[in-house]
C-alpha angles and dihedrals in degrees: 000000000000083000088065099039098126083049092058096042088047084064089039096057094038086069108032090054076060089246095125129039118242084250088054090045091041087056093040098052087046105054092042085055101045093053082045084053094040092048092049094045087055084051093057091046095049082046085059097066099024135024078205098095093049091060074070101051119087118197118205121194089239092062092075095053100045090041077059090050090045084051098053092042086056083051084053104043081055092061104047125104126181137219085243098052105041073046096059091041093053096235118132099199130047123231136268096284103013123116145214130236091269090057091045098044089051097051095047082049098053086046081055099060077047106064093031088060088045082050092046092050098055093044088069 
């Protein structure tokens, strides 16, 4: 995922500049992390048959941290529930552990500051 890190920024920022909805966001991060998943699952099958591909693979400290942050962004992304949708389902409450779009937006925001620190890191 550390290899698509400006791709996922990219997302981040979109909605934190308020450009994109948390339903938008929430379509956008997943399919960026499911072609990341989907990416790394075709690595570990071409491992299975050559060490060959791993001698491309180059693997930096910060990956393990911000796959962490990807992971508990995914956990959010489970727990939100937007205005539009409790609307078009015709509830009026969220349930016990879902959130609404300020939650959301600050905990994508907070990620942000996240990932820009572990960028700015690697741009020294």
């Amino acid at each position: 995922m550390w290899n698509y890190r400006f791709e996922y920024l990219r997302i981040f920022l979109k909605f934190t500049n308020f450009t994109i909805s948390g339903d938008q966001f929430v379509d956008e991060f997943m399919e960026l992390r499911t072609s990341t998943v989907l990416e790394f699952n075709q690595l570990i099958h071409e491992l299975e048959t050559s060490f060959e591909p791993a001698t491309k693979f180059l693997i930096d400290g910060r990956a393990f941290g911000f796959g962490d942050l990807i992971n508990q962004t995914y956990e959010d992304c489970d727990v939100f529930v937007s205005d539009q949708l409790l609307q078009s389902i015709g509830e009026t409450s969220r349930d016990l552990g879902e959130i609404d779009e300020n939650e959301f937006h600050n905990r994508i925001q907070e990620a942000t500051f996240t990932i820009q620190k572990q960028i700015y890191k690697d741009m020294k």
